[in-house]
TORPA-4810 file (N, C-alpha, C, O; in nm, 3 decimals):
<nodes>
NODE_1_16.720_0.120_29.687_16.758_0.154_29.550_16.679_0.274_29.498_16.743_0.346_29.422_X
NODE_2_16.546_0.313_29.525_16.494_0.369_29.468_16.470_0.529_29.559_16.406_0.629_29.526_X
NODE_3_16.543_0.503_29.670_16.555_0.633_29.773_16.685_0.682_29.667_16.685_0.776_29.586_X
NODE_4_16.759_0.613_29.688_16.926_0.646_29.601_16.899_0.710_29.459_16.956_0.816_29.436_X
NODE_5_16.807_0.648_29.348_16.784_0.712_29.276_16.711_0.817_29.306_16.719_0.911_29.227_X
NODE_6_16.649_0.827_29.388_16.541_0.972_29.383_16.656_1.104_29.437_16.668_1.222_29.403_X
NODE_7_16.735_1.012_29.542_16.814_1.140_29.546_16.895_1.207_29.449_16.925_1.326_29.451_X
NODE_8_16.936_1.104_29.345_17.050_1.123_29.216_16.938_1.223_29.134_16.975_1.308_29.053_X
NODE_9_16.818_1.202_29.165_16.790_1.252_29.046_16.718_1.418_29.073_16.691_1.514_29.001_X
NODE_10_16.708_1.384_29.220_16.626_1.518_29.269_16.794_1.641_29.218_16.775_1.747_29.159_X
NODE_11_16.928_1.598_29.252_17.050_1.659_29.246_17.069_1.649_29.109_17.171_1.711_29.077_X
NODE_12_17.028_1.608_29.038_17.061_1.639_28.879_16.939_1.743_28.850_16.976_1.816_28.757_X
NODE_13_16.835_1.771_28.886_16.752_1.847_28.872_16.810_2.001_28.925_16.793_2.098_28.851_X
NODE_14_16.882_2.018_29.065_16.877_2.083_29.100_17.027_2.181_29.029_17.045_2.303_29.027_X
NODE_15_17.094_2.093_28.990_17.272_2.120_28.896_17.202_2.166_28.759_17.265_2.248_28.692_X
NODE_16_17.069_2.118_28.706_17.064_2.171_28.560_16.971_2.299_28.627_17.000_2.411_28.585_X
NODE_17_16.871_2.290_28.719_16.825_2.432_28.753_16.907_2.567_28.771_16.853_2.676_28.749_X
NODE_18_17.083_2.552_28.826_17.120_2.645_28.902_17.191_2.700_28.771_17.200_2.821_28.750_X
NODE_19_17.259_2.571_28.655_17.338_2.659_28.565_17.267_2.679_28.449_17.327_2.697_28.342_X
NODE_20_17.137_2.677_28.458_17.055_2.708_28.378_17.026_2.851_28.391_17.072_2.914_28.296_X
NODE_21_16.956_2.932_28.490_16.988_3.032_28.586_17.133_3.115_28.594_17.124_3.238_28.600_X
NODE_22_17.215_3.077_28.594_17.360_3.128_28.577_17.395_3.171_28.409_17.452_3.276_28.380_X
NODE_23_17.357_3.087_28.323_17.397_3.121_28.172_17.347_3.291_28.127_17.251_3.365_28.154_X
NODE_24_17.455_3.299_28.057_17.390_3.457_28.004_17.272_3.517_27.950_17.299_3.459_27.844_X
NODE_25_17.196_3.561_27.930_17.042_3.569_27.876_17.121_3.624_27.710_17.236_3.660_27.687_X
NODE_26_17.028_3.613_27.639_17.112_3.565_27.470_17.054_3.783_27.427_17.101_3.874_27.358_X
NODE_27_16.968_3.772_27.493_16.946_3.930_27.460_16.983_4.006_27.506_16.989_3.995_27.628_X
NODE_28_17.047_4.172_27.425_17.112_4.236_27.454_17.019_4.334_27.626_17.048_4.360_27.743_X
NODE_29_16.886_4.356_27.513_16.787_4.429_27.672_16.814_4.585_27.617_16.829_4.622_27.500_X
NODE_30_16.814_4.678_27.764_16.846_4.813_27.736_16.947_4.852_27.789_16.983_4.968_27.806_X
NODE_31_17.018_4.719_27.829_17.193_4.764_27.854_17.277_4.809_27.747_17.380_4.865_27.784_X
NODE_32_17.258_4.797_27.619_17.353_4.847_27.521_17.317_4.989_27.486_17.387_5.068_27.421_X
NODE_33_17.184_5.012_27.543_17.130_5.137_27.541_17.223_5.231_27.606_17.283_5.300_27.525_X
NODE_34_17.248_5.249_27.715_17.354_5.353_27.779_17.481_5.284_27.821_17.541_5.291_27.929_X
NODE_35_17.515_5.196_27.684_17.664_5.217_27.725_17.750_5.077_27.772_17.870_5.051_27.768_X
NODE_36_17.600_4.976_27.832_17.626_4.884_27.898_17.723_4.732_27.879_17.744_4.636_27.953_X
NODE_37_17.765_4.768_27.745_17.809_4.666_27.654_17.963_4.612_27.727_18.044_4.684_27.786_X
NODE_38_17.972_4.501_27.707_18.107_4.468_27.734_18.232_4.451_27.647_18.219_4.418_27.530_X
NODE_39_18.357_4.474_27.703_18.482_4.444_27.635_18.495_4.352_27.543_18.415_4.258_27.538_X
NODE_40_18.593_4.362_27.459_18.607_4.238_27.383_18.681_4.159_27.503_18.681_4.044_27.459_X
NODE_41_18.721_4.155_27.585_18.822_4.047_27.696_18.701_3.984_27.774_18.694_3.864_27.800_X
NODE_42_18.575_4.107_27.819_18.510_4.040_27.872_18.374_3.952_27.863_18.307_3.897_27.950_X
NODE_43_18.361_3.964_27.712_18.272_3.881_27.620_18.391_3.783_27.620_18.363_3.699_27.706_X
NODE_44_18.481_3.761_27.578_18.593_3.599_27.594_18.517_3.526_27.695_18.448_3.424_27.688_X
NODE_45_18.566_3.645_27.838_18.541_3.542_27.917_18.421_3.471_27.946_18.407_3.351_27.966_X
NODE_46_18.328_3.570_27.946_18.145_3.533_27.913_18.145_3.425_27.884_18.126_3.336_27.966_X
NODE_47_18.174_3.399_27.721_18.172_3.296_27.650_18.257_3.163_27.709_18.190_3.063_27.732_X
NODE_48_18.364_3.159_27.728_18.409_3.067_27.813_18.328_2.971_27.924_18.335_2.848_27.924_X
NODE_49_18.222_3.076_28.052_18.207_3.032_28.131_18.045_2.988_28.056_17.995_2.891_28.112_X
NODE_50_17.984_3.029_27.973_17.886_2.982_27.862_17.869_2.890_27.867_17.770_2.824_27.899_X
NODE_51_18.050_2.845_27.811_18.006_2.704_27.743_18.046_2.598_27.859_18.047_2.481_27.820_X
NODE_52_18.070_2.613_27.955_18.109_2.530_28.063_17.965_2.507_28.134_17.921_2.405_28.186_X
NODE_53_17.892_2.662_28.117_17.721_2.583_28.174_17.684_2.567_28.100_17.584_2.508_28.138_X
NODE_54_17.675_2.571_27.947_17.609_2.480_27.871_17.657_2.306_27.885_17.580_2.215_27.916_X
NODE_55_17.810_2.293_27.853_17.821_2.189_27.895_17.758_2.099_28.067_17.703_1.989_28.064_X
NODE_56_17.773_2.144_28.140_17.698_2.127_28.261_17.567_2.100_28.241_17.528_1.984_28.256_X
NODE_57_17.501_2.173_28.214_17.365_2.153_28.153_17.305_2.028_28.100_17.222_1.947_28.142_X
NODE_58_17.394_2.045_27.967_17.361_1.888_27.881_17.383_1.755_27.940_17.331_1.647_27.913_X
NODE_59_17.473_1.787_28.026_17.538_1.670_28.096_17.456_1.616_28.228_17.451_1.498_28.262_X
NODE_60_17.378_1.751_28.311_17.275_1.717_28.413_17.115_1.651_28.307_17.030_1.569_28.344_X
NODE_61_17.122_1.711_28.202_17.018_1.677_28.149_16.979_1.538_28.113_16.869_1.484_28.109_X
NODE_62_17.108_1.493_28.086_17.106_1.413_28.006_17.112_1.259_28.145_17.092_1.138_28.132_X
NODE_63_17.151_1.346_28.267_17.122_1.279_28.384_17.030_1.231_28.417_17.003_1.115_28.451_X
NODE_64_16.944_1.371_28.404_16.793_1.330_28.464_16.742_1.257_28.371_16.707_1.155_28.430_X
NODE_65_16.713_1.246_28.251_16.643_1.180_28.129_16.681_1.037_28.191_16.589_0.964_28.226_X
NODE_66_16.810_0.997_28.204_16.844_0.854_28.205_16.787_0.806_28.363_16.732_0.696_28.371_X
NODE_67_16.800_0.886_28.481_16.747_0.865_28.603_16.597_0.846_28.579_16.552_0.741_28.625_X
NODE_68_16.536_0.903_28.534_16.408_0.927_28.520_16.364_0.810_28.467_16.267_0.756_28.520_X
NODE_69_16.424_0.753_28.355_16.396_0.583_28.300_16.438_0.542_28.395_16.336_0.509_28.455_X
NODE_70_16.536_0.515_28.467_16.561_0.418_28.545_16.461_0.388_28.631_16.416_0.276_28.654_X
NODE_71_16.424_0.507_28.686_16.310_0.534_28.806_16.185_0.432_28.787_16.136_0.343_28.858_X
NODE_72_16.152_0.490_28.647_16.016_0.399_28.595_16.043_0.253_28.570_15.966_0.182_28.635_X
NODE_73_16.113_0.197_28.508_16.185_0.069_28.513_16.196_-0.002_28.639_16.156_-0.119_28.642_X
NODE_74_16.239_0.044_28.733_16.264_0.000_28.888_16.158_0.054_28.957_16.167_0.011_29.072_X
NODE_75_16.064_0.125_28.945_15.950_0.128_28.999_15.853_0.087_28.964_15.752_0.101_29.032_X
</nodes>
């Protein structure tokens, strides 16, 4: 039981690490400096895939939090 959770939880760690890493950085930087800015079509899509790793996110997070009790509980 507690191999099974470690693996659930080592893989919820590793799903909130990758789309954590993947999300857009919220600052512009010195890309708007020469030019670097994007479309209005392709800020849509930005935003779209945003909120799909934000959702992802909350949802691994909210994984590990509950694995993580479990862990201690059963261990």
């Amino acid at each position: 039981m507690e191999t099974v959770l470690g693996i659930l939880l080592v893989i919820a760690a590793l799903v909130m690490i990758i789309a954590i890493l993947m999300q857009q950085s919220r600052q512009q930087g010195l890309g708007s400096i020469g030019g670097g800015a994007e479309t209005f079509f392709g800020k849509a899509k930005a935003r779209g895939m945003d909120a799909r790793l934000a959702l992802i996110t909350k949802i691994s997070a909210t994984a590990f939090i509950i694995l993580s009790l479990i862990m201690v509980i059963v261990g």
